[in-house]
C-alpha positions in Angstrom: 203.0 87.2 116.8 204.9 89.7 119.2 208.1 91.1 118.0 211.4 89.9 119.2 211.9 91.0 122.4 215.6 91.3 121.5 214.9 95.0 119.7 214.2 97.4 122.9 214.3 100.6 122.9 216.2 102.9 120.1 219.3 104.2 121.7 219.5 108.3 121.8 220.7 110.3 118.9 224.2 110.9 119.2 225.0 111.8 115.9 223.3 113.8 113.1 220.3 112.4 110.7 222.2 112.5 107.3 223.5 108.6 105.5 227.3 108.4 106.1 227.2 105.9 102.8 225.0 107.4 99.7 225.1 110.4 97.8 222.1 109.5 96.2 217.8 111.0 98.2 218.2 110.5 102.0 216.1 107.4 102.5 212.3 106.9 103.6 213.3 105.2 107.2 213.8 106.5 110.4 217.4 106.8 111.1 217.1 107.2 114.7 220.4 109.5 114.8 222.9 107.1 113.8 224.3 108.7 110.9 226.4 111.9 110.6 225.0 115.0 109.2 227.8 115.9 106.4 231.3 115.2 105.2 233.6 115.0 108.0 237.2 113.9 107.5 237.5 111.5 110.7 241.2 110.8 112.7 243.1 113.2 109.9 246.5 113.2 111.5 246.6 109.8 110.8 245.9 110.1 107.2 248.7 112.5 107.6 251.1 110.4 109.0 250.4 108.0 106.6 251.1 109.9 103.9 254.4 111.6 105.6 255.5 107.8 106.1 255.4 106.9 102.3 257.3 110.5 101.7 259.9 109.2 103.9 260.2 105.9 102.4 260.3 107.2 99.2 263.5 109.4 100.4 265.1 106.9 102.1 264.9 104.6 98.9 266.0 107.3 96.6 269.5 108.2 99.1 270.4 104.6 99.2 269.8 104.2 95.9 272.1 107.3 95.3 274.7 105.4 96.6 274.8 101.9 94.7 277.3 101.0 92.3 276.7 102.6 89.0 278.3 100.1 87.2 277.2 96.0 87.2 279.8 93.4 86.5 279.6 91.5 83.6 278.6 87.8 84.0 281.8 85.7 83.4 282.1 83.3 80.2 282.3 80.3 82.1 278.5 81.8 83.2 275.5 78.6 82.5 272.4 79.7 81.2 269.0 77.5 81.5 266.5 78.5 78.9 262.7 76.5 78.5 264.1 74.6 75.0 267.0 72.8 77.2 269.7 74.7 75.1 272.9 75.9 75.9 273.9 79.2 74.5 276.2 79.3 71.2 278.0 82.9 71.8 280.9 81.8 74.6 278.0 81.8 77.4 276.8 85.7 76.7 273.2 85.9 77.3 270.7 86.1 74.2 269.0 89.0 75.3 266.1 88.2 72.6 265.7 84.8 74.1 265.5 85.9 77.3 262.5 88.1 76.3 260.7 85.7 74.6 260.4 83.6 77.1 259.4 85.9 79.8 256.6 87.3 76.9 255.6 83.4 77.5 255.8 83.6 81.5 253.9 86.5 81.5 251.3 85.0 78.5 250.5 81.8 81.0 250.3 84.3 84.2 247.6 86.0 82.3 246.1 83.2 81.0 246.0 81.7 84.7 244.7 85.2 85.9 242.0 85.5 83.6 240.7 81.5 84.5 240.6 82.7 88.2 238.7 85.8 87.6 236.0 83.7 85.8 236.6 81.4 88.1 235.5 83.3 90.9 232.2 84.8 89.2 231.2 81.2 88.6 232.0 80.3 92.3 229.6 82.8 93.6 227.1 81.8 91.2 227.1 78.1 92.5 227.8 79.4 96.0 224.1 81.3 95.7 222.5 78.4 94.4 223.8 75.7 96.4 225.0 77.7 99.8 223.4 75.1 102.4 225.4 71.8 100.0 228.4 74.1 100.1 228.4 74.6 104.3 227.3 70.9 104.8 230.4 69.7 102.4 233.1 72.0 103.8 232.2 71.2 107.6 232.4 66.9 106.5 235.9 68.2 104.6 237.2 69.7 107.8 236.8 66.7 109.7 237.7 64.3 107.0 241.0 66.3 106.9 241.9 65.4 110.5 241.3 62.0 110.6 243.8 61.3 106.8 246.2 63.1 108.6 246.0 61.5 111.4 245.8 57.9 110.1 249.0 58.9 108.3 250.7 60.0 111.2 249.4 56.6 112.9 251.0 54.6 110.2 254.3 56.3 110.0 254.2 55.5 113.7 253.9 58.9 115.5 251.2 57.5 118.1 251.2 60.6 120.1 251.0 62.9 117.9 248.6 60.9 115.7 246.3 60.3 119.1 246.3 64.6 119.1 245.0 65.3 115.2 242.1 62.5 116.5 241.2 64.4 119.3 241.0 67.9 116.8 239.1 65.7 114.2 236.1 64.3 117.2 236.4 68.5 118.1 235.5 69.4 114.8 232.7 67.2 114.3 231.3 67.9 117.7 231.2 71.9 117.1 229.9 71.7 113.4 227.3 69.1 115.5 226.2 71.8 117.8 226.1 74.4 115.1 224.3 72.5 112.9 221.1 74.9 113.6 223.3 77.7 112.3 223.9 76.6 109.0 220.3 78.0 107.7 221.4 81.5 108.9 224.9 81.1 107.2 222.9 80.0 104.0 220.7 82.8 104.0 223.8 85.4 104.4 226.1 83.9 101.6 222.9 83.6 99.1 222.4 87.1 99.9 225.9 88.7 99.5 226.3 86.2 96.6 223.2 87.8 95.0 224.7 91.3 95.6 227.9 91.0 93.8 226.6 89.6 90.8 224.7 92.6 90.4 227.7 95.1 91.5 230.9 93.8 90.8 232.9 96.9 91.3 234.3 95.6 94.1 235.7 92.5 93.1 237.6 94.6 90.2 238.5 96.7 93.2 239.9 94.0 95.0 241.8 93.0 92.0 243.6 96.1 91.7 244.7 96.4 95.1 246.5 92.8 93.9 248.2 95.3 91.6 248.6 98.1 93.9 250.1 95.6 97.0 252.6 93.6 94.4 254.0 97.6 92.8 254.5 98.6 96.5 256.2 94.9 97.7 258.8 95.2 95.0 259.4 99.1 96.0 259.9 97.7 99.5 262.3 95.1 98.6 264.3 97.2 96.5 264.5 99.5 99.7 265.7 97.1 101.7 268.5 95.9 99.5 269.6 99.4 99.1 269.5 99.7 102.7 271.5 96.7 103.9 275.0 99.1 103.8 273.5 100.7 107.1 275.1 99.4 110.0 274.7 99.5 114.0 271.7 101.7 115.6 270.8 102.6 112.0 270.3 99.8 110.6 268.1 98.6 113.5 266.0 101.6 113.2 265.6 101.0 109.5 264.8 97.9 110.1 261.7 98.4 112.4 260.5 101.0 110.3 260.8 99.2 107.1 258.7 96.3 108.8 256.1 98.8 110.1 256.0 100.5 106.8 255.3 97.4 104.7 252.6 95.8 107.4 251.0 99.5 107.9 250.5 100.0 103.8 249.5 96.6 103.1 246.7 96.3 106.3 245.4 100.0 104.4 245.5 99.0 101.2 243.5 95.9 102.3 240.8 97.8 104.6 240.3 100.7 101.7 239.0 97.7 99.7 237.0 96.2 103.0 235.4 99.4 103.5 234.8 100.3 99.8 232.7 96.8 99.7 231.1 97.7 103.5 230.0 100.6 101.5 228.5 99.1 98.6 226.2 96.3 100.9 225.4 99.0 103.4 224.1 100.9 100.6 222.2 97.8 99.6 220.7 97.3 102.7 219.5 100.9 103.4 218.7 101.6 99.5 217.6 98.6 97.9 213.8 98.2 97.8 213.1 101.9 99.1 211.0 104.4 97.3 214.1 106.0 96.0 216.3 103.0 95.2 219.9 102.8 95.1 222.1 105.7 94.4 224.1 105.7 91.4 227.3 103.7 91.0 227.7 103.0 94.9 230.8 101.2 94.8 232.9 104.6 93.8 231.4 106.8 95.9 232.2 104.1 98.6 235.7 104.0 97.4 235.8 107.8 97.3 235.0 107.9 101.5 237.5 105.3 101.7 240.3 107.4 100.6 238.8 110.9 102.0 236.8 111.2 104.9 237.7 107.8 106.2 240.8 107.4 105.6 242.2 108.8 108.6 240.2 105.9 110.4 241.7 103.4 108.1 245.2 104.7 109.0 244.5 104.5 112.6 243.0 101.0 112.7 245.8 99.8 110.1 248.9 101.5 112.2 247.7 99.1 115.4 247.6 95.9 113.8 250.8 96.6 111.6 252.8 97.7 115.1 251.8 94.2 116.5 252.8 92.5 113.9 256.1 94.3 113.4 256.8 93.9 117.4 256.1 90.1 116.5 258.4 89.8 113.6 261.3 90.9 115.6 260.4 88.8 118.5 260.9 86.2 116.3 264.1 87.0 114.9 265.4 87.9 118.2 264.4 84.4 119.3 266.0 82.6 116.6 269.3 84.7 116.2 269.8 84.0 120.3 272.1 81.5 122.1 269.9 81.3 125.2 267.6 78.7 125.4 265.4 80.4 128.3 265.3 83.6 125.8 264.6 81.6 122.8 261.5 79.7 124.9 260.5 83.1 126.4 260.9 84.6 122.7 258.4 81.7 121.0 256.0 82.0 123.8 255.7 86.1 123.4 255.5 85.1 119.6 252.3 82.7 120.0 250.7 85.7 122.2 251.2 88.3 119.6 249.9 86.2 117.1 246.6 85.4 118.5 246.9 89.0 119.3 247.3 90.2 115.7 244.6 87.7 114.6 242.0 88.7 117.2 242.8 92.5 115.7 242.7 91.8 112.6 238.9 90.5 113.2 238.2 92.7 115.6 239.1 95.6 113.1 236.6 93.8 110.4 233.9 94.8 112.1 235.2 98.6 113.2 235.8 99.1 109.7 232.2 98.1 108.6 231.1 100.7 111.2 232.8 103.2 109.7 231.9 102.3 106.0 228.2 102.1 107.4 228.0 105.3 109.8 231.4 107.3 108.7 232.1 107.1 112.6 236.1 107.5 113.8 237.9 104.6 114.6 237.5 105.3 118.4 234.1 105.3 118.0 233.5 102.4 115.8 235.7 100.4 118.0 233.4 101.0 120.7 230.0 100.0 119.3 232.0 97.0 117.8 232.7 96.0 121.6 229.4 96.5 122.2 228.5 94.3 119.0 231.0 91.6 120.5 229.5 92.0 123.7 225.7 90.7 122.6 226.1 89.1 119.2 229.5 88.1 119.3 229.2 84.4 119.1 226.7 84.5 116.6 229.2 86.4 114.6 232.0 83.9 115.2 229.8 81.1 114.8 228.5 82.6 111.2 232.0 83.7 110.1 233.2 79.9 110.6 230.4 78.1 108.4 231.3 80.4 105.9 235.0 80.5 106.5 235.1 77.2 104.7 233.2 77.7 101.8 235.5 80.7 100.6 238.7 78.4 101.5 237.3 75.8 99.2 236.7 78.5 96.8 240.6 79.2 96.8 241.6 76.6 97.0 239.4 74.9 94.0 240.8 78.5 91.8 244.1 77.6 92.4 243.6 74.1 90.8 241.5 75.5 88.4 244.3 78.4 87.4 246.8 75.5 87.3 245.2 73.8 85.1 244.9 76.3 82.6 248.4 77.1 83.3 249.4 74.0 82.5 247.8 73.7 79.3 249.2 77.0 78.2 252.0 75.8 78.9 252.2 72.8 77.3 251.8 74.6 73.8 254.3 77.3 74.5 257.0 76.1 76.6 256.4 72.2 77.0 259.8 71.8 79.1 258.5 74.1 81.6 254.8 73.7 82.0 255.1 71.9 85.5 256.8 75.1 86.9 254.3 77.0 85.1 251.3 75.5 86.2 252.5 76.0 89.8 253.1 79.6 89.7 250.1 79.9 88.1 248.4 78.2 91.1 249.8 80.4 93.5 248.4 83.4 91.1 245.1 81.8 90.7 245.0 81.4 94.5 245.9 84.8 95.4 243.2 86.4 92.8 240.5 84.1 94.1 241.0 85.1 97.7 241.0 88.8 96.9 237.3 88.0 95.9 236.4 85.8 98.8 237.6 88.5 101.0 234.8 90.8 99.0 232.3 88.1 100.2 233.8 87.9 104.0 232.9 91.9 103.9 229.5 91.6 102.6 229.1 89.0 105.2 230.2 91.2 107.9 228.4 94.4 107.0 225.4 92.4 106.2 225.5 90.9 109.5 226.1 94.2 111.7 223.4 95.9 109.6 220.9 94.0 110.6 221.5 93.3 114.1 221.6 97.2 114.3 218.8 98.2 111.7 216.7 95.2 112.1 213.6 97.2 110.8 215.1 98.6 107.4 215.7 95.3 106.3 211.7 94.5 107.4 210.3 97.6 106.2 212.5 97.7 102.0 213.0 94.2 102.2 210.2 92.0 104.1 211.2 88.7 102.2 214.8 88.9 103.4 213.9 89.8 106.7 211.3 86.9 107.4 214.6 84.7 106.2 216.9 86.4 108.8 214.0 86.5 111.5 213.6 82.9 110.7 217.0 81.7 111.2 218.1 84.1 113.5 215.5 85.1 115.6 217.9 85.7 118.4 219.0 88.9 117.0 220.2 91.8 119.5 219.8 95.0 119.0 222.9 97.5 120.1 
């Protein structure tokens, strides 16, 4: 039949004709001037600031360190001490410094155990996630609506009619949306089978992911231990420490983050240009992904980062400010400005998903990749939110189900090495399992994105190395716009 009338007419070169995302042979399509013609570091002063920032912090840390009392008291004989074999200490209440190691050799034992379950947990997830992606969708959208009506029945019974009467309402919302998006779900199906088929065939960047676990806990207790060493600061200094300690911890952790969502961008972009060409896919693509992260786009990472970590700082002290305060106006006023800067920080944070992707894709600057991703918003942005929400609840199920399953294995751990402790154990090793498992269910939410803005910009790529794919896409998304 006739092609989509969606396609139109390629927009004008604007850029230069070399792939922003492979250093592997330029590939066999057309690429209509969308890509930039060499290595270009993009919004520098940024990156700059950035790294000036984490100079200062490490300054500031090592003067107020300076300063702390060389010496520690000595804990006190009458001192208690609680050990995982319910015994008291024998030496006057001095602590057993060998005790005290063995049984943090058997914390960290069971936090390793419960690590290692959820990163085999997660491979298997995606596995049964690209097998059965359409049972998956269909059983998180019946959860969702199941949720609402338990709670609400419980909040009926305890007698909270109102409020009970509210969670209904949510629950018949629920079911009426996933209702009318019901002719979505083949799309979503066809997007999670692919990115699921992706990463188990490069799973670089779920290791990548895992490390930036690493990387964000090393730089949450640096920031802690700043803080403490910080809190003799009094007056207008200790304000000003204040905001810049908050807008130094959200400003590393949103670039540690979007390194790793880029890095992955990378890797599917290359995917989606490479894959099935005449030249293939260049080697190892997750590195040389990772590699632009933290070069040439790392400026643009900085930049993106810094605005979503100033609303969220400006939010955090809108909320202290409100609950410190004496006036009830202010306190209302503070909570309202709190709800708007939250729905402002989330509507950022998404927005920035898709910037980011253009910049993994087409190594634009933020400014730039901001702009095409309003223009993305503009025609496909419903699709987008609509596609992001079917597959939204998978990847919660996913961490969810990896916490339990890291608990369990916690708890079984435990159970042979510190049986008067396993309950505690097996929930910390929940919360562990649970945070590993959503580091690699944010790898799939980039795929998703990047595979998603790839083809409704490149529609024909995917046709011309991929024609199976496409008829799938073209099949359950035939409404695709081209920007």
């Amino acid at each position: 039949g006739a092609p989509p009338q969606a396609y139109g007419a390629p927009p004008q070169p604007t850029y230069g004709t070399q792939p922003a995302y492979g250093s592997g042979p330029e590939p066999t399509f057309d690429n209509q001037g969308k890509f930039p013609s060499g290595p270009r570091y993009r919004d520098l002063p940024f990156a700059i600031l950035f790294v000036l920032h984490l100079a200062a912090i490490a300054v500031l840390t090592g003067v107020s360190y300076k300063h702390e009392p060389a010496v520690v008291p000595p804990p006190t004989n009458s001192t208690t001490y609680y050990y995982s074999n319910s015994t008291a200490p024998t030496n006057g209440g001095a602590l057993d410094i060998r005790e005290f190691y063995v049984d943090l050799s058997k914390v960290l034992a069971t936090v390793l155990g419960a690590a290692a379950a959820a990163i085999v947990f997660s491979f298997l997830y995606i596995t049964v996630v690209k097998r059965f992606a359409r049972q998956m969708i269909v059983i998180t959208l019946i959860a969702s609506v199941v949720f609402w009506v338990v709670i609400a029945a419980v909040a009926l019974i305890k007698g909270l009619i109102i409020f009970g009467v509210i969670l209904l309402v949510v629950a018949l919302l629920h079911g009426v949306i996933w209702y009318m998006w019901r002719s979505r779900i083949p799309f979503a199906q066809a997007m999670l089978e692919s990115v699921s088929h992706v990463l188990l065939n490069y799973s670089a960047p779920s290791y990548v992911s895992y490390a930036s676990g690493l990387v964000l806990f090393g730089w949450t207790a640096l920031w802690m231990a700043t803080v403490i060493f910080c809190q003799k600061y009094e007056g207008n200094s200790n304000l000003l420490l204040t905001f810049f300690l908050l807008l130094s911890y959200y400003w590393t952790t949103q670039v540690v983050k979007n390194v790793v969502h880029v890095t992955t961008s990378g890797l599917f972009a290359s995917h989606f240009f490479y894959a099935g060409s005449p030249n293939g896919m260049p080697s190892n693509p997750t590195m040389g992904a990772l590699r632009r992260a933290v070069t040439t786009s790392f400026g643009s990472i900085c930049l993106g980062s810094l605005i979503v970590a100033l609303i969220k700082t400006i939010r955090q002290i809108v909320q202290n400010a409100g609950r410190n305060s004496r006036n009830g106006f202010a306190a209302f006023v503070a909570c309202i400005a709190v709800c708007l800067l939250g729905i402002l920080d989330s509507l950022m944070r998404y927005f920035n998903m898709y910037a980011f992707t253009q910049v993994a894709i087409y190594g634009k600057s933020f400014c730039e990749a901001a702009k095409d991703t309003w223009s993305l918003i503009k025609t496909n942005g419903v699709d987008a939110i609509i596609n992001d929400n079917l597959i939204s609840g998978v990847l919660l199920m996913g961490v969810l189900l990896g916490g339990v399953f890291s608990a369990v294995a916690g708890a079984i751990i435990g159970l042979f090495i510190m049986p008067n402790a396993w309950i505690i154990l097996a929930i910390f090793s929940f919360i562990v399992g649970a945070c590993l498992v959503t580091l690699s269910m944010e790898v799939i939410e980039s795929g998703v994105a990047t595979t998603l803005v790839c083809f409704i910009m490149e529609p024909a790529v995917l046709q011309r190395n991929n024609p199976e794919l496409y008829a799938r896409f073209m099949e359950r998304f035939p409404g695709v716009v081209r920007i």
